[in-house]
N, C-alpha and C positions, 0 to 999 in steps of 0.2 A: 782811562789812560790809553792811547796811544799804543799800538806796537809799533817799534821801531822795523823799520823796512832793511829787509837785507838783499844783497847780491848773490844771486845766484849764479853759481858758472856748473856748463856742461846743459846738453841738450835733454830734456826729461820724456817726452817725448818722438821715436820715431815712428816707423810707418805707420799709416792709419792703421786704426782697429780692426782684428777681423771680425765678423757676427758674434763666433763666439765668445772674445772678448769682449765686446761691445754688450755681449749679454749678461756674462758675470759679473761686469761694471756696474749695470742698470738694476739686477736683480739682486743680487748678495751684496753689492758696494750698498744698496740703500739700508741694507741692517746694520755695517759694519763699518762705514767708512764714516766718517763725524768732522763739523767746521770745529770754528773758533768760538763762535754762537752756541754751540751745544756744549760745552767743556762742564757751564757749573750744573746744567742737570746730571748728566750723561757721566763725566768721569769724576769732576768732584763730589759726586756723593757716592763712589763706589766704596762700597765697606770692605774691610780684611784687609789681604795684604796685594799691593798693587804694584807692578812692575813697568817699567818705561825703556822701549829698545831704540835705538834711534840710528834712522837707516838700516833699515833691518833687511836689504837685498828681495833676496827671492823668499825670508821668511822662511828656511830652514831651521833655524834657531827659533826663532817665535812659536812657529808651531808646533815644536819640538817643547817646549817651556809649558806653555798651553796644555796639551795633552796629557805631560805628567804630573802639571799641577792641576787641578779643573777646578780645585777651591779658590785659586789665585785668579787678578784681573790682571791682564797684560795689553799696555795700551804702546803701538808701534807709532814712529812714523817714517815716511819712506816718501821723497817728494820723483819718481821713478814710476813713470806711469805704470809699465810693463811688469814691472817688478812686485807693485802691489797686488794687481791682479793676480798675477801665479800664486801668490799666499789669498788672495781671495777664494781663488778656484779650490785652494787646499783648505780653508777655512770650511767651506762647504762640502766637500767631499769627506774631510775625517767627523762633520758634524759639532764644529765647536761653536761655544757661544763666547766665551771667554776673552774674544779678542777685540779690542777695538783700534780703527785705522785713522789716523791723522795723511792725506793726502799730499804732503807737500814739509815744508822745512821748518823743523821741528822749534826753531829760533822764533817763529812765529806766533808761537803760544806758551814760551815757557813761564813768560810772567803771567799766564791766564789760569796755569793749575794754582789748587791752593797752597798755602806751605804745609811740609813734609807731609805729602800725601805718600811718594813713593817708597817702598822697603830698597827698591836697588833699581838703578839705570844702566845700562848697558850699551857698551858703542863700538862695534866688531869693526875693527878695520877704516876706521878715518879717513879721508884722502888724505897722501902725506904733504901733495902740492910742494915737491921738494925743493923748487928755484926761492932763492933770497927775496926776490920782487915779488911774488907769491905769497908770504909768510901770512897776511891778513888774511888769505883764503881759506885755512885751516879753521875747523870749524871748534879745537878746543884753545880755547883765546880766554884770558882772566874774567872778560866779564858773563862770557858763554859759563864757567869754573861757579863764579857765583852765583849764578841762574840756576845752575844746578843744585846748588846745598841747600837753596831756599826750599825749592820744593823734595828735599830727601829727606826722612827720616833721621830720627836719631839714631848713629850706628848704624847709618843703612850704606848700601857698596855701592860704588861706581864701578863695573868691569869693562876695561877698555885692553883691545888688542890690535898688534899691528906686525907687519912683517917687515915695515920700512925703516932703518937704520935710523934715518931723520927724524921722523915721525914719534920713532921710540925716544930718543933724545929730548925731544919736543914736549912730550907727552911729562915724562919725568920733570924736566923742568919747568915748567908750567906750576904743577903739580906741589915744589917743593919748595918754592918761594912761596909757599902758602899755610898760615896754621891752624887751619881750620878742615885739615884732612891728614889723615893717618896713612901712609903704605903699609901695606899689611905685609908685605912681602919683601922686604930691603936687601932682598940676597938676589941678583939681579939671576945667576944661574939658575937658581928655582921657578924663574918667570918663563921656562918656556916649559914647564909643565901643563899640558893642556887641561883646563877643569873637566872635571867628569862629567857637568851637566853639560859641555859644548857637544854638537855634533859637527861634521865635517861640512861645511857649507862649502858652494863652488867656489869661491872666491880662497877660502882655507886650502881647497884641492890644489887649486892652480900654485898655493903660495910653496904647495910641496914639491907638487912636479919641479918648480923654478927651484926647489933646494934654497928657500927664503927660510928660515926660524920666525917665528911667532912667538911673540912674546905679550905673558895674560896679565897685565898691572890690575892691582884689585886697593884702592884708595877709599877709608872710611871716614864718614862724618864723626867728628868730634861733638 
């Protein structure tokens, strides 16, 4: 089958690479980073319990997951050239093996894992792509919703967070036209308690400086 082709907006790469990136790319990208071709050796046959972060930034959270679980598989994807690298460089500098990288958008492969390989998926921060003419850009859309449950566990979480008004709206609604996912947390005051496993990513920083709330929605597989 087929992957269906998606649009991508926003530029993934800028300036050329310097040496050193070019080098972490060539060297630690060739243990850690995996196509679409490699999925059913490589991630579908990972045993235990497997986790899936998508657009994982700079990989403060990944790494951060990684480290305190080292029994757990954590498979990211982040189509942000710049961005993957920096969690590469950290990949090899704290010495993990634990991680694996999908290079690009994660819509690309979600029909290629198997079903409910993952314990819990995680999506920090979504673009909220706030304009009406916009709304198809968002990347959590009903049939992206159902990609997801295929390959989750039974009882496994989606943790999805955002600081964008619309976004959180978005998110919710999406979410509740649907019955085949649980809110674990229906008390919307409760949702800007931050999980104990997040740590503060740049993107979380800046959402405080701007005096933005975050809000952590946690949705379970029925």
């Amino acid at each position: 089958m087929k992957s269906k082709k998606f649009q991508f907006y926003g530029r993934r790469k800028g300036r050329k690479l310097s040496s050193e990136k070019q080098r972490i790319l060539t060297h630690t990208g060739s243990k850690f980073l995996f196509s679409r071709e490699d999925i059913p050796k490589t991630i579908n046959s990972l045993k235990g319990r497997v986790y899936l972060e998508i657009g994982f930034g700079s990989g403060e959270n990944l790494i951060n997951f990684s480290l305190k679980h080292p029994d757990y598989n954590f498979i990211g994807a982040e189509p942000y050239v710049n961005s993957y690298i920096t969690t590469l460089k950290n990949i090899y500098r704290y010495k993990i093996n634990n991680i694996q990288i999908f290079p690009d958008d994660v819509r690309l492969i979600l029909n290629n894992f198997k079903k409910c390989l993952f314990s819990g998926i995680i999506l920090l921060h979504p673009d909220p792509w706030p304009k009406n003419k916009h709304i198809k850009r968002r990347i959590i859309q009903q049939d992206f919703i159902s990609a997801l449950y295929k390959i989750l566990k039974k009882n496994g979480i989606i943790m999805i967070s955002s600081d964008h008004v619309i976004m959180k709206s978005w998110i919710l609604e999406q979410f509740h036209i649907r019955d085949d996912f649980l809110w674990m947390v229906n008390n919307l005051n409760k949702t800007y308690n931050t999980p104990k496993c997040i740590i503060e990513s740049k993107y979380f920083k800046k959402s405080k400086i701007m005096n933005n709330r975050v809000n952590w929605f946690f949705f379970k597989k029925k």
